[in-house]
PLY file of the C-alpha trace (Angstrom):
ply
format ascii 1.0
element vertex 248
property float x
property float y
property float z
element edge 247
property int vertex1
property int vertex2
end_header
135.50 146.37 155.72
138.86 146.68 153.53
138.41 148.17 150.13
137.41 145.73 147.50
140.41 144.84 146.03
142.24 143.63 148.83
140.92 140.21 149.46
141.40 138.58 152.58
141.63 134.86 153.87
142.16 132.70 157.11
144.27 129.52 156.59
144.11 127.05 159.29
147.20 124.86 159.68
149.07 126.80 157.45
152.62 126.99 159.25
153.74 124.14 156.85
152.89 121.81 154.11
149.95 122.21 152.21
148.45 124.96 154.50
151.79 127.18 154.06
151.65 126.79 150.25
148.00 127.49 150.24
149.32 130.61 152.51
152.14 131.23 150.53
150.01 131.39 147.00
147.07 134.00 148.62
149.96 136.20 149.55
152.08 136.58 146.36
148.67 136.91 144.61
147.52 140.06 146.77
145.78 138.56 149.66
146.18 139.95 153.29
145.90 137.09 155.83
144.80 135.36 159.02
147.16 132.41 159.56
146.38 129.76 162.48
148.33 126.46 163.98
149.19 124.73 166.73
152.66 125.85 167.50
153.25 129.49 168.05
157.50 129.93 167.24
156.96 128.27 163.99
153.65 130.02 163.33
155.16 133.41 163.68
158.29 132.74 162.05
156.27 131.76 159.00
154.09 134.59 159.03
157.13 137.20 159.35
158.73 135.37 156.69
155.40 135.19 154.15
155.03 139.46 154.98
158.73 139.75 154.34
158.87 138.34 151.31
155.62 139.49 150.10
154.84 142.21 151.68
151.54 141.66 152.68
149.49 142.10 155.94
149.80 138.30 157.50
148.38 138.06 161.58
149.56 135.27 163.03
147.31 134.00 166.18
147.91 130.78 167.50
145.04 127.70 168.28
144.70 124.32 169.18
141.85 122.97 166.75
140.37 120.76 170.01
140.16 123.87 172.05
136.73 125.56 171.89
137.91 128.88 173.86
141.31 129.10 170.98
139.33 128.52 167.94
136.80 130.98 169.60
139.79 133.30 169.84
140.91 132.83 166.34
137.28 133.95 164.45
137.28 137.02 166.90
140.97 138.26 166.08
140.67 137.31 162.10
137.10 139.94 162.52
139.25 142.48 164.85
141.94 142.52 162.25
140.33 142.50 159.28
136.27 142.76 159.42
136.05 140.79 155.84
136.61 137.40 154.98
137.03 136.02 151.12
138.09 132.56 151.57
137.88 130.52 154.93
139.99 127.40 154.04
139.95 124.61 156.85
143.23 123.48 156.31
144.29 122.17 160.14
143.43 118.19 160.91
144.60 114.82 162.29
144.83 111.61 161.12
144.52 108.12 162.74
143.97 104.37 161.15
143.19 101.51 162.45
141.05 99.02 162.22
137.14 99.51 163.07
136.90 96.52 165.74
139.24 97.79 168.19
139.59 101.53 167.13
139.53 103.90 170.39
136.11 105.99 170.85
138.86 108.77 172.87
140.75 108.80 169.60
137.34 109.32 167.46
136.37 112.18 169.59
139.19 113.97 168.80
139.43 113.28 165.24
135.85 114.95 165.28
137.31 117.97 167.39
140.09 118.72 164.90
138.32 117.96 161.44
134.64 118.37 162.49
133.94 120.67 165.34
136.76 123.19 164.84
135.85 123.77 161.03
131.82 124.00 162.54
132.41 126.68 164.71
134.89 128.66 162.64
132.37 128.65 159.71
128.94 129.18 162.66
131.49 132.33 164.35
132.59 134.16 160.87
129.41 133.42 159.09
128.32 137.13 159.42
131.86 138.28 158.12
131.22 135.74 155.03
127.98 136.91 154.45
128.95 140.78 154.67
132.16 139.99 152.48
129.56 137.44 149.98
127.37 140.14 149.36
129.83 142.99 147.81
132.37 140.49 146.09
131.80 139.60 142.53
133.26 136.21 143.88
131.41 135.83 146.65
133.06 134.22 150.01
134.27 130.64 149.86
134.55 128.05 152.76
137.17 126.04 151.42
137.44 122.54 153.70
140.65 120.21 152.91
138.32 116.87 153.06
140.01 113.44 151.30
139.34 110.61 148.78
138.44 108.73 151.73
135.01 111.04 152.51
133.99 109.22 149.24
135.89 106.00 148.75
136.43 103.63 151.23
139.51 102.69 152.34
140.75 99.93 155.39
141.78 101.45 158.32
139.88 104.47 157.33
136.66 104.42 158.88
137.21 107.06 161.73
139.33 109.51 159.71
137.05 108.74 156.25
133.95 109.20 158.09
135.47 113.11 159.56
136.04 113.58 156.18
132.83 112.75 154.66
131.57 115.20 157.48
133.11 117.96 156.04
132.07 117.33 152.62
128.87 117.32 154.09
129.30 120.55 155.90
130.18 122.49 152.88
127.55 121.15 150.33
124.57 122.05 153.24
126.57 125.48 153.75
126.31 126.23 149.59
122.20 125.54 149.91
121.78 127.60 152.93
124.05 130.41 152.24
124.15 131.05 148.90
121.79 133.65 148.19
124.28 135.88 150.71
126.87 135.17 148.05
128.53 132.27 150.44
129.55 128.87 149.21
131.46 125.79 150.14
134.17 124.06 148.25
135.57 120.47 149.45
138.90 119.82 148.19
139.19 115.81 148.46
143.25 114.57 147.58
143.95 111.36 147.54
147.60 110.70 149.15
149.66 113.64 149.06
153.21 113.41 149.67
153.39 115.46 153.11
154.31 114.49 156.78
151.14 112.68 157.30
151.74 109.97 154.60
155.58 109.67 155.46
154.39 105.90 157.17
153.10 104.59 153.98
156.32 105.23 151.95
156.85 101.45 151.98
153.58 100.87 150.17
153.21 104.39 147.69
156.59 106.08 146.52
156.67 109.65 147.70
157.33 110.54 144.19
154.05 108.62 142.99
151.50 110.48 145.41
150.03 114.09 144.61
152.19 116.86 145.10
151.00 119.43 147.70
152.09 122.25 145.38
149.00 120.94 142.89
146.86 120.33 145.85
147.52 124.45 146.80
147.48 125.34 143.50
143.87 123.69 142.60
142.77 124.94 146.13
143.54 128.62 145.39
142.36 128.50 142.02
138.56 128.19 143.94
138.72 131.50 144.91
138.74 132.89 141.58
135.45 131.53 140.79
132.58 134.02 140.07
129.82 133.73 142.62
127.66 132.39 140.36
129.56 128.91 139.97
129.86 126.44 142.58
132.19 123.37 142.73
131.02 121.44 145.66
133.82 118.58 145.07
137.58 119.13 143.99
138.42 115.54 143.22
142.42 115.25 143.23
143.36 111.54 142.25
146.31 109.65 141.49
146.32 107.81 138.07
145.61 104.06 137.59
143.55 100.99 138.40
142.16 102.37 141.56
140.87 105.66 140.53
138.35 106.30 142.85
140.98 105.91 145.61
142.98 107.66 147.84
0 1
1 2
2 3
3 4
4 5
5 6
6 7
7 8
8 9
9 10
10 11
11 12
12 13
13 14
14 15
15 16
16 17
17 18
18 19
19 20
20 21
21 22
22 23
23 24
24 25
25 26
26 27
27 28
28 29
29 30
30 31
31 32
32 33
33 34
34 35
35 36
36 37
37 38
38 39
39 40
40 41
41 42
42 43
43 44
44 45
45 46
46 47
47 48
48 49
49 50
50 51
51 52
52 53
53 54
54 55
55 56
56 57
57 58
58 59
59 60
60 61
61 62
62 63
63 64
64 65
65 66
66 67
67 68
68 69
69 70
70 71
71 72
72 73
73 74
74 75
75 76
76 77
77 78
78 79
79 80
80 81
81 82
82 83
83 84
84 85
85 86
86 87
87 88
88 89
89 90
90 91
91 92
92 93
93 94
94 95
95 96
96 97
97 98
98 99
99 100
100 101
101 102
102 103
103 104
104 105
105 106
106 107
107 108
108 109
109 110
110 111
111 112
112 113
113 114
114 115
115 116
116 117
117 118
118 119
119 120
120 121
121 122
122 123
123 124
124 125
125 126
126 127
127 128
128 129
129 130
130 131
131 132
132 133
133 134
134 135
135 136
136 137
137 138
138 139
139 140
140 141
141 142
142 143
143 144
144 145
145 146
146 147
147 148
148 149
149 150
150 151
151 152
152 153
153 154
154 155
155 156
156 157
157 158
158 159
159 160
160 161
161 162
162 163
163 164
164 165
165 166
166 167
167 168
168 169
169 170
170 171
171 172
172 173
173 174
174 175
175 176
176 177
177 178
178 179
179 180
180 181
181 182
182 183
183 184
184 185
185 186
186 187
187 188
188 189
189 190
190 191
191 192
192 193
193 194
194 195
195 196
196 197
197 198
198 199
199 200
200 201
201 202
202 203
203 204
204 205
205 206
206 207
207 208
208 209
209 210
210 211
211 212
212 213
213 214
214 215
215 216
216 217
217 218
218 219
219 220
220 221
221 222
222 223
223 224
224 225
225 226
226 227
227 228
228 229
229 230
230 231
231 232
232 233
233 234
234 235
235 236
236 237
237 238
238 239
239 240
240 241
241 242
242 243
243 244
244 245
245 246
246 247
């Protein structure tokens, strides 16, 4: 295990967006990291950038989220490279709407695969790393899931992607109660609309300018990890202001 002071995360789909600022923050704070995505070229040209201009330890290694055998891949190279783990943050997902009459089972599955199942196994595969890492820091090891408004509020057209994201609300809550006597917790940051790729298609109906910033989303996520390990926030409620507070 690295010396105490160097603290060390994986960052799923952290080649851009919120993920890379999440990245971005860890590094120019001190952290060495695992960084994962999709696409390799842009995932390695982000990680020799964020060591550049750092100068921190960043492994880049590659995984498709639906693929059992990459995200099996990715919790053995983070432990090969490392051997500690501070912060897990499940960063990487999909999203889909449509309405629940006529919404495709084959396009639930995968939203389950990429939000659900991938964050499952990563946490099930680096649990001993957590544990090990949970029971030397004074701030324990966090699992840090990027979850949504719509895991708690309803919203139309969400039911598939609000119901992955209730999952993993779920998932880290159960994790705190099982884990935390080995100094491991869970943490579910729930946004409503941030102003990223993902909501470019509702520009029509929220200004850009009027949804959260994914610099504060980052920011508020990063700030988890400097939590003693006796505290436990198991929901990071990011909202915009007005009449519909309680949604996304």
């Amino acid at each position: 295990m690295t010396v105490e002071n160097t603290r060390v995360a994986l960052v799923t789909g952290a080649s851009r967006g919120i993920g890379a600022l999440i990245a971005r923050t860890l590094a120019e704070r001190g952290w060495d990291l695992t960084v994962s995505a999709r696409q390799p070229e842009a995932l390695q040209g982000f990680a020799e950038a964020l060591a550049g201009d750092t100068g921190r330890r960043i492994v880049a290694v590659p995984a498709d989220m639906s693929d059992e055998a990459a995200v099996h891949r990715l919790a053995r190279e983070h432990v090969d490279a490392f051997g500690r783990l501070d912060a897990l943050v499940l960063n990487a997902g999909m999203g889909a709407i449509g309405p629940f009459a006529d919404f495709p089972l084959r396009r639930l599955d995968k939203l389950f695969a990429v939000n659900v199942r991938s964050a499952y196994q990563l946490v099930q595969q680096l649990l001993p790393t957590l544990r090990a890492t949970g029971q030397v820091s004074p701030r324990g090891a966090r699992v840090i899931a990027m979850a949504s408004m719509t895991g708690i509020s309803a919203e139309p057209l969400n039911s598939a992607y609000g119901a992955t994201k209730a999952a993993l609300i779920s998932l880290c809550e159960t994790l705190t109660v099982e884990e935390y006597t080995h100094g491991v917790s869970g943490v579910a940051v729930c946004p409503g609309y941030v102003a990223t790729d993902m909501t470019s298609a509702l520009a029509d109906k929220i200004a850009p300018a009027e949804m959260i910033t994914a610099g504060d989303v980052a920011d508020q996520t990063v700030a988890m990890t400097d939590l003693a390990r006796t505290v436990v926030i198991p929901r990071l409620l990011l909202t915009r202001p007005g009449p519909n507070l309680w949604h996304a």
